[in-house]
C-alpha positions in Angstrom: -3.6 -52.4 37.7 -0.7 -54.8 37.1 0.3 -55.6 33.7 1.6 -59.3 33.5 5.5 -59.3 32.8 7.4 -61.4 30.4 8.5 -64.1 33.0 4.8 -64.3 34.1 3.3 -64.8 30.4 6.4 -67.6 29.8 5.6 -69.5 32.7 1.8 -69.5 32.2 2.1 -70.4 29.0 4.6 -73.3 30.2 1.9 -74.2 32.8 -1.0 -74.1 30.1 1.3 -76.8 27.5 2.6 -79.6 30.7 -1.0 -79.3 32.5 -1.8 -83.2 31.7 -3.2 -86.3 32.3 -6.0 -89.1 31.5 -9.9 -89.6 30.6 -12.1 -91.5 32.4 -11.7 -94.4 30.1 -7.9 -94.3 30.8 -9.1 -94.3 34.2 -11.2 -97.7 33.9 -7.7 -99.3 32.2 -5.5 -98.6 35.2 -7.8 -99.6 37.6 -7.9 -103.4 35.3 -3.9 -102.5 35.2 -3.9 -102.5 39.0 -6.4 -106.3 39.9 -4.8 -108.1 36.4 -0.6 -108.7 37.3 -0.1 -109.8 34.1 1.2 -107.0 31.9 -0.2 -107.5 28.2 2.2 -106.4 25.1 2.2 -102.7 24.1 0.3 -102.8 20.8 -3.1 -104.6 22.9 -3.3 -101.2 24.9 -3.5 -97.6 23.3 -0.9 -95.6 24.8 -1.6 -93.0 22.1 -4.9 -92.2 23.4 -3.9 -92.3 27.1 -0.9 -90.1 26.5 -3.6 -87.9 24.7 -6.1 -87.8 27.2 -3.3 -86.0 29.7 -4.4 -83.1 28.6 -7.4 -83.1 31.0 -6.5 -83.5 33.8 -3.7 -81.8 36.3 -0.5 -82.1 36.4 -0.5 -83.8 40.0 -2.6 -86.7 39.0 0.1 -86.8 35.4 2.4 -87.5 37.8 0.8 -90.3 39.2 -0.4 -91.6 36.0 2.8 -91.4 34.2 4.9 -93.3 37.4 2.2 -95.8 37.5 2.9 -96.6 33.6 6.4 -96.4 33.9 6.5 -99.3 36.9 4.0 -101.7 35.2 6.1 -101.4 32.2 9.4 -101.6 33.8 7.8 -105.6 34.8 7.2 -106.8 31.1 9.6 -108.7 29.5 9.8 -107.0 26.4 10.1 -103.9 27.7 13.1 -103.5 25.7 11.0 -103.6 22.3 8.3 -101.4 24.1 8.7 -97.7 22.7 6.5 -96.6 25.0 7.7 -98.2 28.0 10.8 -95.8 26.9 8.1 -92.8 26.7 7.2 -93.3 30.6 10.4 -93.6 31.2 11.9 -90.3 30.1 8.9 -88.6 31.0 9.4 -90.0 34.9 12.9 -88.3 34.2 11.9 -85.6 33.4 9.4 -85.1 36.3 12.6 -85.2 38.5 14.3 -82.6 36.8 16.8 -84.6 34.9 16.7 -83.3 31.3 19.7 -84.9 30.1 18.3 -88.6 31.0 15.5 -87.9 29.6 16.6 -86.9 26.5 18.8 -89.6 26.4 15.8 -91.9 27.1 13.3 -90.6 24.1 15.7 -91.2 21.7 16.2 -94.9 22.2 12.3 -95.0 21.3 11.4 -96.6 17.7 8.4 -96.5 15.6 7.3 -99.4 13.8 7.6 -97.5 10.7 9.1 -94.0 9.4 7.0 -91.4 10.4 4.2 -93.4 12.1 2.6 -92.0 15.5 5.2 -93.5 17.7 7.4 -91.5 15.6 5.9 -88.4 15.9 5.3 -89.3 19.6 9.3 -89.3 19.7 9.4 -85.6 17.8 7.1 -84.2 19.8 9.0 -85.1 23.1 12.3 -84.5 22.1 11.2 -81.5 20.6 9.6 -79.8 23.9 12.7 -81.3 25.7 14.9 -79.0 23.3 13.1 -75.9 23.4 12.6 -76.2 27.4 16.8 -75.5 27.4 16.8 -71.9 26.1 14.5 -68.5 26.2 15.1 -68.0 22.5 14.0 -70.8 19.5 16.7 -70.7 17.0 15.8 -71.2 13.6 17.6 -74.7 13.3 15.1 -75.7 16.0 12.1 -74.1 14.3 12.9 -75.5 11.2 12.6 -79.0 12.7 9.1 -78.1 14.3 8.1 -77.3 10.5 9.1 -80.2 9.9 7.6 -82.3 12.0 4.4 -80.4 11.6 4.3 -81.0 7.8 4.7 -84.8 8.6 2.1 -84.9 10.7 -0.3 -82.9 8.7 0.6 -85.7 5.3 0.1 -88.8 8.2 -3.3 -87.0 9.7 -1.9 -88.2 12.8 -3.9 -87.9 16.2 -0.5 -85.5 16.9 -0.7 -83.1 14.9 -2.3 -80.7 17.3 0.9 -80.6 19.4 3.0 -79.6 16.8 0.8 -76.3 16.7 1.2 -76.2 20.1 5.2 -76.2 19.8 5.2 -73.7 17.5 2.7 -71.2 19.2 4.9 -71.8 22.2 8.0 -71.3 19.9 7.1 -67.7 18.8 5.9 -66.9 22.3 9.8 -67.6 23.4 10.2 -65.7 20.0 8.5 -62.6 21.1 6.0 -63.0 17.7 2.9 -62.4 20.3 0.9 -62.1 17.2 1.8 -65.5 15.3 1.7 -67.4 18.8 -2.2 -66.2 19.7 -2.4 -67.4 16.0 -1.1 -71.1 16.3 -2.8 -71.3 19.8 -6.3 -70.8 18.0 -5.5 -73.5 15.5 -3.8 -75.6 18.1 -7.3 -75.3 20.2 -9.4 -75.9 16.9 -7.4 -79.7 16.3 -7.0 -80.4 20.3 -9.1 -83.7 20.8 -10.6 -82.8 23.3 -11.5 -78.8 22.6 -14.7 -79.4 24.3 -13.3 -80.4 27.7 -13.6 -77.9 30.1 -10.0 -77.7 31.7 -8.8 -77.3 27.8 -11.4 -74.4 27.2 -10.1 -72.9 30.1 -6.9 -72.8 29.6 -6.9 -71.8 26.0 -8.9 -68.6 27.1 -6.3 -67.4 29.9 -3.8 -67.7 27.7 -5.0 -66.2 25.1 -6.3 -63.3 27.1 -2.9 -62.8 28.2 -1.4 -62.8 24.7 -4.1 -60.4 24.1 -3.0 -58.3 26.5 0.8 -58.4 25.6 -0.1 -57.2 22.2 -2.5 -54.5 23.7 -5.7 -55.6 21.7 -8.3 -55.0 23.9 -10.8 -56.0 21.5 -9.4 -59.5 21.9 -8.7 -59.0 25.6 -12.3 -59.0 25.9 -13.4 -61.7 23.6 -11.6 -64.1 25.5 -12.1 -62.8 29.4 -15.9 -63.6 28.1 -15.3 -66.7 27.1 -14.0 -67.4 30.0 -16.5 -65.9 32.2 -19.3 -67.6 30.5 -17.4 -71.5 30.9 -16.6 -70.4 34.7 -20.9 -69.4 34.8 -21.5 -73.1 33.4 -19.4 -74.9 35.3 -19.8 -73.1 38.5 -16.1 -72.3 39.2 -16.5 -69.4 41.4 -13.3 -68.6 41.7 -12.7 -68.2 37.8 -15.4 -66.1 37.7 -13.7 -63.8 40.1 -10.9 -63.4 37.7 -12.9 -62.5 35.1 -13.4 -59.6 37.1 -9.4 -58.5 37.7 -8.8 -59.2 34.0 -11.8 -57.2 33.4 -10.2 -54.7 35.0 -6.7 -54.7 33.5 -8.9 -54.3 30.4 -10.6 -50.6 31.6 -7.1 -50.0 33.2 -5.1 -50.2 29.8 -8.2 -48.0 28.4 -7.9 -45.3 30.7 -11.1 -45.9 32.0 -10.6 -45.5 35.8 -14.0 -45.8 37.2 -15.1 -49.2 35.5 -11.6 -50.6 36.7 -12.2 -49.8 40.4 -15.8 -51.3 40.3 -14.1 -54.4 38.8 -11.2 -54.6 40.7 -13.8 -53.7 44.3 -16.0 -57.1 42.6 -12.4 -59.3 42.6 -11.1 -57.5 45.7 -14.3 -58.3 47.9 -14.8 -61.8 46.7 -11.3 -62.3 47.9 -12.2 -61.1 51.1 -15.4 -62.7 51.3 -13.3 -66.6 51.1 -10.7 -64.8 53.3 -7.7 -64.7 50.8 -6.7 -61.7 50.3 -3.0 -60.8 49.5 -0.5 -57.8 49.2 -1.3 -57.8 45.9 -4.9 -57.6 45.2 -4.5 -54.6 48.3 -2.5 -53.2 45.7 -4.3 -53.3 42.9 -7.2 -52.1 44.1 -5.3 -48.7 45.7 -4.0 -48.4 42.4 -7.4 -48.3 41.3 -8.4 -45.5 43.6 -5.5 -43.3 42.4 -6.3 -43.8 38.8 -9.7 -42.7 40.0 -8.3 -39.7 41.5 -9.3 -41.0 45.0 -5.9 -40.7 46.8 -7.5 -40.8 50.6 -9.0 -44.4 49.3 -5.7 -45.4 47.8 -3.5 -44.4 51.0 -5.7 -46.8 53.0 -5.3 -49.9 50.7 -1.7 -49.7 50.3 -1.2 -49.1 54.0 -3.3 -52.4 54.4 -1.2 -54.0 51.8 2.1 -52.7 53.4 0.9 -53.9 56.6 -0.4 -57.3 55.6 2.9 -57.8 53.7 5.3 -57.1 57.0 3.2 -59.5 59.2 3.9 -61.9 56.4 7.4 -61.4 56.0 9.2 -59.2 58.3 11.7 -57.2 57.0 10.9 -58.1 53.2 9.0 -55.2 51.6 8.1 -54.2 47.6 9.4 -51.0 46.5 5.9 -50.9 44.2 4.1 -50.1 47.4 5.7 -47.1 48.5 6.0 -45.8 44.7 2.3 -46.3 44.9 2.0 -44.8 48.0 4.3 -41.8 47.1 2.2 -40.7 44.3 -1.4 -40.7 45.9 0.5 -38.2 48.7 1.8 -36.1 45.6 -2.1 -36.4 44.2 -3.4 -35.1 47.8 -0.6 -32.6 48.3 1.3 -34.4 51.3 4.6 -33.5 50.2 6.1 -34.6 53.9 4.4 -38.1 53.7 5.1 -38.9 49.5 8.6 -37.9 50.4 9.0 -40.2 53.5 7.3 -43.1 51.1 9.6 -42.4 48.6 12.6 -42.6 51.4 11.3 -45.9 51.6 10.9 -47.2 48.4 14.5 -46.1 48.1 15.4 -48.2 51.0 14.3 -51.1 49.9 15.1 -50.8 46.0 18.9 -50.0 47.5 18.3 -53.6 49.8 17.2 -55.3 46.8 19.6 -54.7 44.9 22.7 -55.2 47.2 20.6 -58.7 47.8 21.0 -59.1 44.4 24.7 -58.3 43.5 25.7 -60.4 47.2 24.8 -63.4 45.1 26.3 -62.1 41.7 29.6 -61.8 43.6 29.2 -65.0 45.3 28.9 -66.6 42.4 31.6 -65.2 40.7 34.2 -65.6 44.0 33.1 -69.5 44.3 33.8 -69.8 40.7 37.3 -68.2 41.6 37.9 -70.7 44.3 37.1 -73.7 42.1 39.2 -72.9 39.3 41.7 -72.1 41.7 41.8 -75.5 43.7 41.9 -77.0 40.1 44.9 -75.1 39.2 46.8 -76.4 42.7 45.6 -80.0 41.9 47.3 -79.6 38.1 50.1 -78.5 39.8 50.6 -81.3 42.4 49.7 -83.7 39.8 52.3 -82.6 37.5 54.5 -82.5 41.0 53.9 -85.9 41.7 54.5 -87.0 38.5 58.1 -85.0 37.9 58.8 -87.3 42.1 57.8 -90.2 39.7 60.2 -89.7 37.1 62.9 -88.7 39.6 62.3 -92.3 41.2 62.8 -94.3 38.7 65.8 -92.5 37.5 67.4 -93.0 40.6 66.3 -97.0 40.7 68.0 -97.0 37.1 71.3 -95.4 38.9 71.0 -97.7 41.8 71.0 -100.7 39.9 73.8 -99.5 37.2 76.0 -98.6 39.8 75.6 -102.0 41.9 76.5 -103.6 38.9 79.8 -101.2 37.7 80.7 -100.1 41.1 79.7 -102.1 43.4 80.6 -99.6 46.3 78.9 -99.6 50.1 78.8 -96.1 49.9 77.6 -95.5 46.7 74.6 -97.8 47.8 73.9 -96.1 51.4 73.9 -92.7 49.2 71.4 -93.6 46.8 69.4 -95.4 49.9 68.9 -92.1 51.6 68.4 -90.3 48.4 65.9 -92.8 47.7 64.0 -92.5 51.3 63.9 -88.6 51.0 61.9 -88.0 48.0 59.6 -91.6 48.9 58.9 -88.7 52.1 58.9 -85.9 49.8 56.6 -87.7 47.8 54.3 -89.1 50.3 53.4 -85.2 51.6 52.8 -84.2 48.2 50.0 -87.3 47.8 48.9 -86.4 51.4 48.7 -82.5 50.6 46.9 -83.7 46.6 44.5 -85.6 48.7 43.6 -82.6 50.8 43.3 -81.1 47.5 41.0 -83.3 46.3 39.3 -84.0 49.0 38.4 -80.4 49.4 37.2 -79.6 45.6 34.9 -82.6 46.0 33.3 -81.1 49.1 33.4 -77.3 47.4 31.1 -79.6 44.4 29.2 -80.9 46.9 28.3 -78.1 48.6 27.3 -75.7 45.7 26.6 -79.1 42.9 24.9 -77.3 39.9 22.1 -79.8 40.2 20.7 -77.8 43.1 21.9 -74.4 42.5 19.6 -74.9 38.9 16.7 -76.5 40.6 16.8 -73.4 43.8 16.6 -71.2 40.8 13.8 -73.2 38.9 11.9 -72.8 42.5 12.4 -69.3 42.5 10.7 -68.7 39.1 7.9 -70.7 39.5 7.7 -68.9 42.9 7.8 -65.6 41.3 5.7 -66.7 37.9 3.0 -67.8 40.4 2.3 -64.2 42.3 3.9 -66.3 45.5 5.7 -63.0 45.9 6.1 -63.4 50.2 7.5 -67.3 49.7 9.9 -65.8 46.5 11.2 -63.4 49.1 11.9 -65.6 51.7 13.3 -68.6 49.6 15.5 -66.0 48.0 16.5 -64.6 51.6 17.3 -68.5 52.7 19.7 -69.2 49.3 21.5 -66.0 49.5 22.0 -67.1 53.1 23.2 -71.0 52.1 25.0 -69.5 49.3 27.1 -66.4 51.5 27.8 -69.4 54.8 28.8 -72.1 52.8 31.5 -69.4 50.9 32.6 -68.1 54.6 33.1 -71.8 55.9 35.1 -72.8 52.9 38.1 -71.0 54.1 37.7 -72.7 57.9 38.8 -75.8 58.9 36.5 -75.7 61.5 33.2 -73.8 62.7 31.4 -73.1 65.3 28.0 -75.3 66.2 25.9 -72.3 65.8 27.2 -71.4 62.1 26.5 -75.3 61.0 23.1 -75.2 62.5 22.7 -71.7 60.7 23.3 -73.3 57.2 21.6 -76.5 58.2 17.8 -74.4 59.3 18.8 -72.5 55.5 19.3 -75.3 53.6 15.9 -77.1 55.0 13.9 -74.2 54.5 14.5 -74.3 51.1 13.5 -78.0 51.3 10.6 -77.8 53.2 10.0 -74.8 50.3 10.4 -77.2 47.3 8.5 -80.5 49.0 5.8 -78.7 50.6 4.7 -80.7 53.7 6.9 -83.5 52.9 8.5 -83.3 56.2 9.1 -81.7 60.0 12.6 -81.3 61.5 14.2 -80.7 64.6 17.5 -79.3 65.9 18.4 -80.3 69.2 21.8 -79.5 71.5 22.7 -81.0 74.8 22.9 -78.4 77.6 26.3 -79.1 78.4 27.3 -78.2 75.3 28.4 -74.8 74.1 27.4 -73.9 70.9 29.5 -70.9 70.4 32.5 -72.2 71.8 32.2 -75.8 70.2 33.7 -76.6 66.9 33.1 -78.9 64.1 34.4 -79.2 60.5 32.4 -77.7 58.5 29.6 -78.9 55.7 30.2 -81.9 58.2 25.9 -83.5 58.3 24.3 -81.6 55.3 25.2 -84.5 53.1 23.2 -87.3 55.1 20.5 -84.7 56.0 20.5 -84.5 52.0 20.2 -88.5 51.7 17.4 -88.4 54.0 15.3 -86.1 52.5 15.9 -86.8 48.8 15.9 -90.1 49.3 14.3 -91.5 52.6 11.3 -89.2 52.3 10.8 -89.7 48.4 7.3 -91.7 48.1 6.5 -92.1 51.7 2.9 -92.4 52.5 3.4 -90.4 55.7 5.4 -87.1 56.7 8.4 -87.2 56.9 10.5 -86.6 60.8 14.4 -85.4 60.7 15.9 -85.1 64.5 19.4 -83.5 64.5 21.2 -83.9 68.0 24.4 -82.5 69.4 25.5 -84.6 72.5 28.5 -85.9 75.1 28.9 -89.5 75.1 32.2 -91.0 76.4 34.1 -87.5 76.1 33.2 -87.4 72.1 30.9 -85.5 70.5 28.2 -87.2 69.5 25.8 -86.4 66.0 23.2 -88.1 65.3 21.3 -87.5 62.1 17.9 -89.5 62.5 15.1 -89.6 59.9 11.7 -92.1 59.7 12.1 -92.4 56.2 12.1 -95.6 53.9 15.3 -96.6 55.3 18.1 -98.7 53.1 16.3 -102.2 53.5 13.8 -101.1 50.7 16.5 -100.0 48.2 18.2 -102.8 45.7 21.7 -104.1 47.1 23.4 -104.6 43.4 26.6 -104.1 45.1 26.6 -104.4 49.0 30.4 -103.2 49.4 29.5 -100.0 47.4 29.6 -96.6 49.6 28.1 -93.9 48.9 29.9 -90.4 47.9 29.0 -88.9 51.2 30.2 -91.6 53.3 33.9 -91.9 51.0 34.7 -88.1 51.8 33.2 -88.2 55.1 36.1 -91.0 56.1 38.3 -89.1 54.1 38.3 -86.0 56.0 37.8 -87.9 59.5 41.4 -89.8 58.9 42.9 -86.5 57.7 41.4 -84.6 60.4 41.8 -87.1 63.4 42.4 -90.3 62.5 45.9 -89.7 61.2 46.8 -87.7 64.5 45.8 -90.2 66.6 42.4 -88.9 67.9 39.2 -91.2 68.4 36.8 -90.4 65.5 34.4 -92.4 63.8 30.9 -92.6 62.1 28.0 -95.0 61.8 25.2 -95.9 59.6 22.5 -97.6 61.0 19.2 -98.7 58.9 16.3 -99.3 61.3 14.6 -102.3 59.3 11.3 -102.7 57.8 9.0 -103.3 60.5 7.0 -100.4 62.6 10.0 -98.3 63.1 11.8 -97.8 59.8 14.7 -95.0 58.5 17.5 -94.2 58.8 20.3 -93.4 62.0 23.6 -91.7 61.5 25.7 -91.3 64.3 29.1 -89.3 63.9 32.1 -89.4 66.8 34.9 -87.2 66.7 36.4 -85.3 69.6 35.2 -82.1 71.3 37.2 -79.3 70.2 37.1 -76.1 72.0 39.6 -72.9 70.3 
């Protein structure tokens, strides 16, 4: 049986603290909130309890909750004095991955005296932001959780039970499994709402799974019956199945093999029975076998999981597998077949890891081509500024000698002189603008933003046993990653590579907004799309404006058409979306451009523009009415090396 890693435990254990949201009565308020426009002053509402009552509900409805708040508070007018409209705020923020703004945003909030709940409200959040930025705690941090906790404890705040949490949390980062199964008992015992059964639940898979880390199967069981018995009562079937594979992690660890086959066949079957079964519960339950010493049984589940895993994700398989595999041939005394399975698992441990270092050494070459660029725009600057100085020493001459020597010749020398380096200068500006031009693109195509929020994707992939989707988002970034590197060096690409980094970068879209939106790619027959080139990295900014923007909070699914086409001997690409268009978004200043539009113009009038070649782009919002969205249309000539 499995043994749940590190990563796993973490990412549980994160899951277990954020899983929020409100009561029934918090339920009632909104719904007033929603038929009364008038917003009544914070301190006729209590927040405190609402913010409490998160912890009973999931973190999808949170989400909708906390928005909710933070737009019928953004409409007071003494929002300002609000703390909590602050509160909603960051927390918003920090829904959308942007830590730093919502850090930024909890500390502007004030109690209405030292150390009142507000206050502590403030800790609290500031003090989950902090620890949410490293693996380890450091003792300067722990030190203000003590803190904070003794505070608390003195007030008998309502709070005080997330304090407990932090720090049960804190030694979990910590690896002190024992003193975090300790705090996450007391934090259980002063949790409002210990009763409810999404907090029950919660508190015994967690604990079960600190149990497990620290090998105490006496507590391993305590808790999985817990569990079992609050599934039983509330008639969550599929908890009670789970009570079943813990149950047999717990006989696994004991070495007692037949108890962990019957409960891993009980898990295994129900699995089946509600036809969701998975590569991994195939291997779990061979594993099972083999422990049992019943090889022949074990061969045929991890063949079924091997095969269930290829139709899945061809090409992608787990090295576990064939280890598995390779040991219940050894145990039957198939030497041919184990060693063909471990041929395998070597394969694919040798794929992995080349996988791995491809996007080690991309990331250290596109580090090396940033630094670099920087170092040629120091240089030009320091170029331009050396032209500078040269200028207005020779403007100094110029007019010294028209007054001493008033000499044609002198004059018509220092003219030229003059004219020369206003050339010489004006090819340095043109060649730092290329510069420039091109380290804003090389930080717009790999902006740590996205790079951070890919990996947070992948680890909540991996954390939640989503190993077939961790595979295949990791296949699609190492993909982005190793084109977007290759077309750096390129001024200009073929059709087919641009469409290649386009289908990447989607997929990992359509992997991180789940059924948020369809696309299509489509190319005019006429059109070549190995022999036509473009410039590269040329549509992925507006197909990023579309999606992060024209599909965010769209009651419908989202529709992104990409076209390659002739018109009037150009070609013509057209980036359409049905999104919520521009209409819908505040003008605060009209004759502002966006980032993607400035280096888009940029590169056309360095590219075509300036050589006297037809080129030009469009931006087109559709209105507000049945059709809405957004059309760009981009012109620029067909180019055939």
């Amino acid at each position: 049986m499995r043994n749940p890693s590190a990563k796993t435990l973490f990412a549980l254990y994160v899951i277990w603290s954020f899983f929020t949201v409100s009561s029934c009565k918090n339920k009632e308020n909104s719904h007033k909130n929603q038929e009364q426009p008038t917003i009544k002053p914070f301190v006729q509402k209590d927040y405190l309890s609402l913010i409490i009552s998160f912890d009973t509900l999931t973190s999808a409805i949170v989400r909708k909750k906390v928005s909710l708040e933070d737009s019928l508070l953004s409409l007071t007018a003494n929002k300002a004095s609000n703390p909590y409209y602050y509160y909603f705020k960051a927390r918003n923020l920090g829904f959308k991955k942007k830590r730093d703004s919502a850090l930024a945003t909890y500390q502007k909030i004030k109690g209405l005296r030292p150390n009142d709940e507000i206050e502590l409200l403030k800790a609290d959040a500031i003090l989950t932001q902090k620890m949410a930025n490293g693996p380890v705690v450091e003792s300067a941090l722990m030190s203000q959780i003590f803190a904070a906790l003794e505070t608390a404890e003195q007030a008998h705040s309502r709070l005080t039970y997330r304090f407990y949490d932090l720090l049960a949390q804190a030694y979990f980062q910590n690896h002190n499994e024992k003193k975090s199964i300790e705090y996450a008992a007391i934090y259980f015992k002063h949790h409002p709402f210990k009763d409810h059964p999404a907090v029950k639940q919660r508190y015994f898979d967690i604990s079960f799974l600190l149990a497990s880390r620290l090998e105490d199967f006496k507590k391993m069981a305590h808790f999985n019956a817990q569990a079992r018995r609050l599934a039983i009562q509330i008639g969550d079937s599929l908890a009670i199945a789970r009570t079943y594979d813990n149950e047999a992690q717990i006989y696994s660890q004991q070495q007692q093999s037949a108890k962990a086959l019957a409960s891993s066949k009980i898990y295994f079957n129900y699995l089946k029975k509600i036809d969701n079964l998975n590569d991994i519960a195939y291997n779990n339950l061979a594993t099972a076998f083999f422990r049992n010493h019943q090889p022949d049984s074990a061969i045929l589940y991890f063949k079924e999981g091997i095969a269930l895993e290829k139709s899945a994700t061809p090409g992608r398989q787990k090295q576990m597998y064939y280890n598995g595999l390779r040991n219940a041939y050894k145990m039957k005394g198939d030497f041919t077949h184990a060693l063909e399975a471990a041929d395998s698992a070597y394969s694919i441990e040798l794929r992995n890891y080349q996988g791995i270092e491809a996007v080690k050494v991309a990331e250290i070459h596109e580090q090396y081509q940033a630094e670099k660029k920087d170092q040629n725009i120091a240089e030009l600057n320091g170029r331009n500024a050396l032209n500078e100085t040269i200028i207005k020493q020779q403007r100094w001459t110029l007019f010294l000698a028209l007054i001493i020597f008033l000499s044609v010749v002198s004059f018509f020398y220092i003219f030229y002189r003059q004219q020369r380096l206003r050339e010489k200068n004006n090819l340095l500006k043109s060649e730092n603008q290329r510069f420039s031009i091109e380290q804003r693109m090389l930080q717009a195509q790999l902006n740590p933003h996205f790079i951070f929020n890919a990996i947070a994707n992948l680890q909540s992939l991996v954390a939640s046993g989503n190993v077939e989707k961790s595979v295949c988002y990791l296949r699609s970034f190492s993909e982005l990653l190793r084109s977007t590197l290759e077309q750096n060096r390129k001024d200009f690409i073929e059709i087919d590579e641009e469409i290649a980094s386009l289908n990447n970068y989607l997929r990992l879209q359509q992997m991180r907004y789940a059924d948020a939106f369809d696309y299509r790619i489509a190319i005019e027959d006429q059109l070549d799309k190995n022999e036509t080139f473009i410039p590269p990295m040329l549509i992925q900014p507006f197909v990023e404006n579309a999606i992060e923007h024209g599909f965010r909070n769209i009651a419908y699914k989202g529709k992104l058409l990409i076209s390659f086409k002739v018109k009037n001997d150009l070609l013509a690409i057209e980036i359409d979306d049905n999104g919520s268009g521009l209409s819908k978004k505040p003008a605060r200043n009209p004759k502002k451009q966006s980032l993607a539009q400035v280096i888009l113009q940029e590169r056309i009038d360095l590219l075509f523009t300036a050589k006297g070649q037809q080129a030009r782009f469009t931006v087109k919002d559709k209105g507000a009415g049945v059709t809405t969205g957004v059309t760009v249309e981009i012109l620029i000539p067909i180019i055939n090396v």
